[in-house]
N, C-alpha and C positions, 0 to 999 in steps of 0.2 A: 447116356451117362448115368448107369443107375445101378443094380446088380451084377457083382461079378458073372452072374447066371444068363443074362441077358445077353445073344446073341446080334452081333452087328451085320448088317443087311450088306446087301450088292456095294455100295457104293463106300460101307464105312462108317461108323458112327461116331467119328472122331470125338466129336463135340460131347458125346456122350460120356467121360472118359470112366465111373465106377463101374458103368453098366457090363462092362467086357475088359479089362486091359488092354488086350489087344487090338482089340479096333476100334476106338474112341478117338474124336479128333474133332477139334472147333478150338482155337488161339489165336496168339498173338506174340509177337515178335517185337521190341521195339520199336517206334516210328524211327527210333533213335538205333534198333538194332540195324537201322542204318546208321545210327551213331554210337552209340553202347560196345559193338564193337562182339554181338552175340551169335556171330556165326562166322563160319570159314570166310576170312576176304574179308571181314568187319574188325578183327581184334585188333591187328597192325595201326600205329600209329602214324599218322600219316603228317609230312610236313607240307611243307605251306605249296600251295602249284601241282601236288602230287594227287593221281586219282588210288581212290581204292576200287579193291577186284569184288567182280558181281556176288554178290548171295547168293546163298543154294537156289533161292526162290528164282531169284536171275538166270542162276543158269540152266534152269529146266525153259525158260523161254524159247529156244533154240529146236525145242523138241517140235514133231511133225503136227500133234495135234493143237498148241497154242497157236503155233501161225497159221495152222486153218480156219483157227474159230477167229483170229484177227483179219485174218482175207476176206472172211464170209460174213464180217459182220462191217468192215470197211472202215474198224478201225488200224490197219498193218499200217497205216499212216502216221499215227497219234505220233510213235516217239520220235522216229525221223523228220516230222515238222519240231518238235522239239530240241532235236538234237542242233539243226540248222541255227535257231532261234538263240540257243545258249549259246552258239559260237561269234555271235554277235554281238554279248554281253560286253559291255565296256567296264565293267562297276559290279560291287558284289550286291549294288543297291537295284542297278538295276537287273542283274542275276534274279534279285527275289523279287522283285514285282513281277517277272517273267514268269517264275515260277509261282508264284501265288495266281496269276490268272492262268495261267493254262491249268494247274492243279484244278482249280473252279470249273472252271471251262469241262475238263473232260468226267467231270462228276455229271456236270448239269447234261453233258451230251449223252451220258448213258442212262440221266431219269427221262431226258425227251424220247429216247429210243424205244425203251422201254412204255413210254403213255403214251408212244403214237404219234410223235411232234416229229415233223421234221424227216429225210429220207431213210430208209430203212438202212441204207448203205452196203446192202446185202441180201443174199437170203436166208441168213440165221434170225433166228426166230427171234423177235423185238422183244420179248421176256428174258432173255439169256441173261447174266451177273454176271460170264464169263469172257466180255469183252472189258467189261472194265477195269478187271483183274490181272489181264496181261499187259494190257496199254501202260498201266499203271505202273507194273514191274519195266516194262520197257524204259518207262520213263526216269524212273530211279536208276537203272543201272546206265542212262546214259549222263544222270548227274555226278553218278558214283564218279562215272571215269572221264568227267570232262576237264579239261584241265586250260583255264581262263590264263590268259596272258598275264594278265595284274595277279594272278594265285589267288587261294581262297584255302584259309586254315583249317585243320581238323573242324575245330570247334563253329565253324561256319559252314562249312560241307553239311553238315549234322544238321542244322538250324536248316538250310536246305532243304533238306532230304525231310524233315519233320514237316515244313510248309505244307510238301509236296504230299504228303500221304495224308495230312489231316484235311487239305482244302480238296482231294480230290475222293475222299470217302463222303465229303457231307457232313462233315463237323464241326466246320466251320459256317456252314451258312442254313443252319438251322434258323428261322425267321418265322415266328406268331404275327401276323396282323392285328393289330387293334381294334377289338369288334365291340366293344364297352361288354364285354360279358356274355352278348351274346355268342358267341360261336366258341364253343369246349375245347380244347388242346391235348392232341397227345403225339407222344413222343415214343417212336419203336428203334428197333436196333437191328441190325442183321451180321450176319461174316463174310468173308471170304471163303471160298471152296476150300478143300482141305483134304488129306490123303491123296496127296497127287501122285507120292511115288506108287501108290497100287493102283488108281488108274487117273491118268493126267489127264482125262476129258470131262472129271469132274465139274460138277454146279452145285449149286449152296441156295436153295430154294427159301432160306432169309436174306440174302442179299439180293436174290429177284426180286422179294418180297420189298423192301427197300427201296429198290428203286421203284418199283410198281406203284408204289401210294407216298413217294415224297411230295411232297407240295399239293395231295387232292385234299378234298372235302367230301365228309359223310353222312349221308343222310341220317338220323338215328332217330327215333322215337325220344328222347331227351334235347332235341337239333343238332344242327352242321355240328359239325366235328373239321375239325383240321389235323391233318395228321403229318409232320416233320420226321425226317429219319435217317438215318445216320448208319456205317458199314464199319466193323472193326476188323484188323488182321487176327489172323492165327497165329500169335507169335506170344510165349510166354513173357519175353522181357517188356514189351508195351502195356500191359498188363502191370508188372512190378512199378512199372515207371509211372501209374499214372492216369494212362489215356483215356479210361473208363470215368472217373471222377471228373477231369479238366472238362471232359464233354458234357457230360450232366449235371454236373454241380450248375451251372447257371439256370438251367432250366426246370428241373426238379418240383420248386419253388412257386414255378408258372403257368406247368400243367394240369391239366385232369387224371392223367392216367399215364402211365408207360408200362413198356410191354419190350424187355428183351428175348428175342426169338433167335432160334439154330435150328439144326436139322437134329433130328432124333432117332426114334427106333421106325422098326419098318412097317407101314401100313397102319399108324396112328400117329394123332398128337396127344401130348402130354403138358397139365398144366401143372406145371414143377413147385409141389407145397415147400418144401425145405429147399436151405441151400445151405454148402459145409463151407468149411474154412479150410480147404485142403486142394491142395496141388498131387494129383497123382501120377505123374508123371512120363502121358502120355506123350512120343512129341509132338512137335509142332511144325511150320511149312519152315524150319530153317535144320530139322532135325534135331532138335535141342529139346531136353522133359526138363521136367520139373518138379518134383519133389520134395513137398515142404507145405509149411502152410502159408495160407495164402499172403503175401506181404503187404500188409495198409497202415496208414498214419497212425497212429496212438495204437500201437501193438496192447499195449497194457488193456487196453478195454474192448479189446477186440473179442467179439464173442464167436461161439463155436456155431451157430448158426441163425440165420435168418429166414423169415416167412415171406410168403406172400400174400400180397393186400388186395390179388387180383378178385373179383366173385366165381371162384372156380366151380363152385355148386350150377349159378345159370348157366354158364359157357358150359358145365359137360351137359346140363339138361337141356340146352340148346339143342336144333338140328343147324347144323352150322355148313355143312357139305357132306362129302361122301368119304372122307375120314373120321375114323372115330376118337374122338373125345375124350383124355381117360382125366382123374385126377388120382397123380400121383402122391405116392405118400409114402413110400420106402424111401428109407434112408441107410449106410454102411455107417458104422458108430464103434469107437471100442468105450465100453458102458464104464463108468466112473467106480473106480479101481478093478477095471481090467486091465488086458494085455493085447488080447486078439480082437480082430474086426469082427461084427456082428450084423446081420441083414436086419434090418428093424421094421417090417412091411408097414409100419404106423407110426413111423415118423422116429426122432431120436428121444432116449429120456433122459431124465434131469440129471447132467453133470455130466453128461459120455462126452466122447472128443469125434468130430468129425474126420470121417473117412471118404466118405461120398456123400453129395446130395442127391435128392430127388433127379436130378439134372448129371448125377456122375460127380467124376475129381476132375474133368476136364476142363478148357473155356469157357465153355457153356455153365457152366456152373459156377464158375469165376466170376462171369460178370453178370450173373444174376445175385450173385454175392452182392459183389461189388453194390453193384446200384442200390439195391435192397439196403444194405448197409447205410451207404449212402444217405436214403430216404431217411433212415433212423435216426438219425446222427443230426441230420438238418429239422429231426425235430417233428418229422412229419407222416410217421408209420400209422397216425390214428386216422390221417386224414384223404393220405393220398393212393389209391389202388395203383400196386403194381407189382409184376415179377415177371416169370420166368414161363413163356412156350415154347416150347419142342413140337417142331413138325415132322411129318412121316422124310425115311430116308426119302431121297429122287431117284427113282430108278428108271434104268433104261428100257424096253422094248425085247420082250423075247427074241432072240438069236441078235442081240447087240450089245449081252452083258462081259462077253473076252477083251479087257483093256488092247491089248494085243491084235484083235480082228474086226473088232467095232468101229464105227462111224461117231463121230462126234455128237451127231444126233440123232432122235428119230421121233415120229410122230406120236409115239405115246407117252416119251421125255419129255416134249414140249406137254401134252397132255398133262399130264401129271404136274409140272410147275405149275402148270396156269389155275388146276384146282386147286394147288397149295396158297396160292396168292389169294385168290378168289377165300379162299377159306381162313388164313389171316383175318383178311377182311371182316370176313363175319363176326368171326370170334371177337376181334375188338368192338363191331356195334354192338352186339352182346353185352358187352365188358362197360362199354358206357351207360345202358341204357343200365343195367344192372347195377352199376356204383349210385345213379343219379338218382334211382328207385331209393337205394339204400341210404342214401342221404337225406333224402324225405322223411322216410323213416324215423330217422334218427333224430330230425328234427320234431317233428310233428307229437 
C-alpha cells in the first residue's frame, strides 16, 4: 500500500492499497455487512422468519478450491454441524448462545491447529488461515438463510451474524492473566485473505500469523511476553462501523505494545512510519471501494495523519529472518494549497491532506490508522509503542503461480508462511526489548 509506482507481487497487494491501485487489497466488510446491508443479497430488507441471500464472499464458497482447502484441513464439517444445531434452536436466546459458542469454538480450533494442539484433521499444513476463513463464511451464510420456526427480525439476524464473526475472529476472547507486572502484554492483529476473485487459493500470512502466537509466551531479554490476537475481515463497511476501536479500545490502555500486521510488497517487510486518513478505493471481499476519507468519531479533530510509536530504527537494524526489513517513510500527500497527489519519499509536510500512507489507501492502512488514532486520543502516543507491519507477499512455488492450474498448496507456500510467522515473531521481541531499553532510558 504505498506508491502508485509500486508494483504488486503474485498473489496481490491488496492491503497495500496507494502502492499500486490496482492490485492493493486488505478490508473489511461490515460484521454488520452481514447486517448493513453492503453487498448484493445484504441490502433487501428482510421481515421477520425471512432468510437473506449469501454475500459475494458466500458465494465464492461453492468454488473447487475453498472445499479442498476445507476437506484437507477437516474442517468441510464446521458449518453442517452448525447448520444441524441452529435447527434445533427453540429461542432467538438460545439461537445466540449457540452461536456465541460455536463462533468461539471454531476461532479456538484453528489457534489449536495451527500450535499443534489436537488432530491435524488433514493434511493441510497446520499453519494454513485458510481454513478458518471458509468455515467461517459457511457458517454465516448458513445463519443468513436459516429460517427458525419462532422468526427472527432483521435487526436480530444482524446481531447474529455480528456474534458470529466477532467471537470466531478472536475478538472477543482476548484474555491478559494477571502476572502483578511481571509478564509484558502485547496485542497483534491480522486479516483475512483477500483478492480471491484473481486467485481464490489465497493465504494472508497475518492471519497465520495470528493464529500462530495467540495465547503463546515470549521469551525476550526484557521477560515473558504474552501475546493475544485477534483477525479482521476485508470489508470496508466493518471498518466505518467500528470494529477496529470496539476491539481495542478496552485493551490499548493494558498493553505494552501492539503491532497491526498485513501482507505487503514482495520479498520484504515494512515498518509503515505514516498513516493517511484516506480510503482509496480499492475493493474489497464483497466488491465494494471506498473512497473518501477515512470515517471516525469526532470528524472535526480528526487529523490527516498518524505515526508510529513502534522502535523501527532496532527492528530494521535487527537480523530478524531472511526477509528484509525496511522502514518505510514515503507518503502520497496533496501539499497544503495544492491540487494534485505528490509522492513524498520522507514522510508528509505540514498541512498536505492525505492520499496514501506508508502502508497505501487500503485496509492496511486503515487500521493502522485506526488504532494509532486510537492510541492518541486515549491519551497514550508518549507512552505506548505501536503501529503498522507489512510482511512480504506469500507466494506460491514455481510452476504453482496460474490460479487456474495450480494446487492449493505447495512446499515452498507453506515455507514461506512459516518464515513469515517465525519472523513476526522476531520482530515483536525486538520491538519489546527495544521499547523496555527505551523506557529505561527515559527514565534514568
Amino acid at each position: 500500500m504505498n506508491s502508485p509506482s509500486v508494483r504488486i507481487g503474485i498473489l496481490g497487494l491488496a492491503l497495500l492499497a496507494g502502492l499500486s491501485a490496482p492490485t492493493t487489497a486488505t478490508a473489511s466488510a461490515s460484521a454488520a455487512g452481514t447486517s448493513a446491508g453492503t453487498s448484493a443479497g445484504t441490502s433487501a430488507g428482510t421481515s421477520v422468519g425471512t432468510s437473506v441471500a449469501p454475500t459475494v464472499e458466500e458465494q465464492r464458497l461453492d468454488k473447487a478450491a475453498p472445499q479442498e482447502i476445507l476437506r484437507r484441513s477437516g474442517f468441510d464439517a464446521v458449518a453442517p454441524k452448525f447448520a444441524r444445531a441452529l435447527g434445533g434452536a427453540r429461542s432467538y436466546a438460545e439461537a445466540r448462545g449457540l452461536v456465541v459458542r460455536q463462533g468461539a469454538a471454531l476461532w479456538q480450533r484453528a489457534v489449536d491447529r495451527a500450535q499443534g494442539r489436537g488432530p491435524a484433521g488433514g493434511d493441510l499444513s497446520r499453519d494454513d488461515d485458510r481454513p478458518l476463513y471458509w468455515a467461517r463464511l459457511g457458517m454465516t451464510r448458513e445463519l443468513r438463510v436459516w429460517e427458525p420456526s419462532f422468526g427472527v427480525s432483521e435487526t436480530q439476524r444482524a446481531a447474529l451474524l455480528d456474534e458470529l464473526e466477532r467471537n470466531s475472529r478472536g475478538q472477543t476472547s482476548i484474555r491478559y492473566p494477571c502476572a502483578g507486572g511481571a509478564l509484558k502484554r502485547v496485542l497483534v492483529t491480522g486479516f483475512d485473505p483477500f483478492t480471491l476473485d484473481r486467485d481464490i487459493r489465497i493465504s494472508n500470512p497475518s492471519g497465520a500469523t495470528a493464529l500462530a502466537l495467540d495465547g503463546t509466551v515470549i521469551e525476550t531479554a526484557e521477560g515473558r511476553v504474552r501475546v493475544e490476537t485477534a483477525v479482521f475481515p476485508v470489508r470496508w463497511q466493518d471498518f466505518a462501523e467500528g470494529t477496529v476501536e470496539r476491539t481495542l479500545k478496552p485493551f490499548l490502555p493494558k498493553v505494552d505494545l501492539f503491532a497491526t500486521v498485513s501482507q505487503g510488497r514482495v520479498g520484504r517487510f515494512d515498518v509503515e512510519r505514516t498513516n493517511g486518513a484516506w480510503r482509496g478505493g480499492f475493493p474489497d471481499n464483497e466488491n465494494i471501494g471506498r473512497t473518501e476519507t477515512v470515517p471516525v468519531g469526532d470528524p472535526a479533530s480528526q487529523p490527516q495523519w498518524t505515526s508510529t510509536t513502534l522502535p523501527y530504527k532496532a527492528i530494521v537494524a535487527a537480523n530478524t529472518g531472511r526477509f528484509p526489513v525496511y522502514d518505510n517513510t514515503s507518503v502520497t500527500e496533496i501539499p497544503a494549497g495544492g491540487t494534485d497527489p505528490v509522492v513524498r519519499a520522507s514522510g508528509p509536510t505540514d498541512g498536505s491532506t492525505a492520499r496514501a500512507g506508508g502502508g497505501g489507501n487500503y485496509l492496511s492502512n486503515e487500521i493502522a490508522y485506526r488504532a494509532t488514532l486510537l492510541r492518541d486520543r486515549l491519551g497514550l502516543g508518549a507512552t505506548l509503542p505501536g503501529g503498522h507491519v507489512h510482511t512480504p507477499v506469500l507466494q506460491f512455488g514455481t510452476g504453482n503461480t496460474d490460479p487456474a492450474t495450480g494446487a492449493v498448496t505447495d512446499p515452498e507456500f507453506v515455507r514461506n508462511r512459516l518464515d513469515i510467522i517465525a519472523q513476526v515473531r522476531s520482530i515483536l521481541t525486538v520491538a519489546v526489548d527495544a521499547s523496555g531499553q527505551d523506557a529505561e532510558a527515559d527514565v534514568s
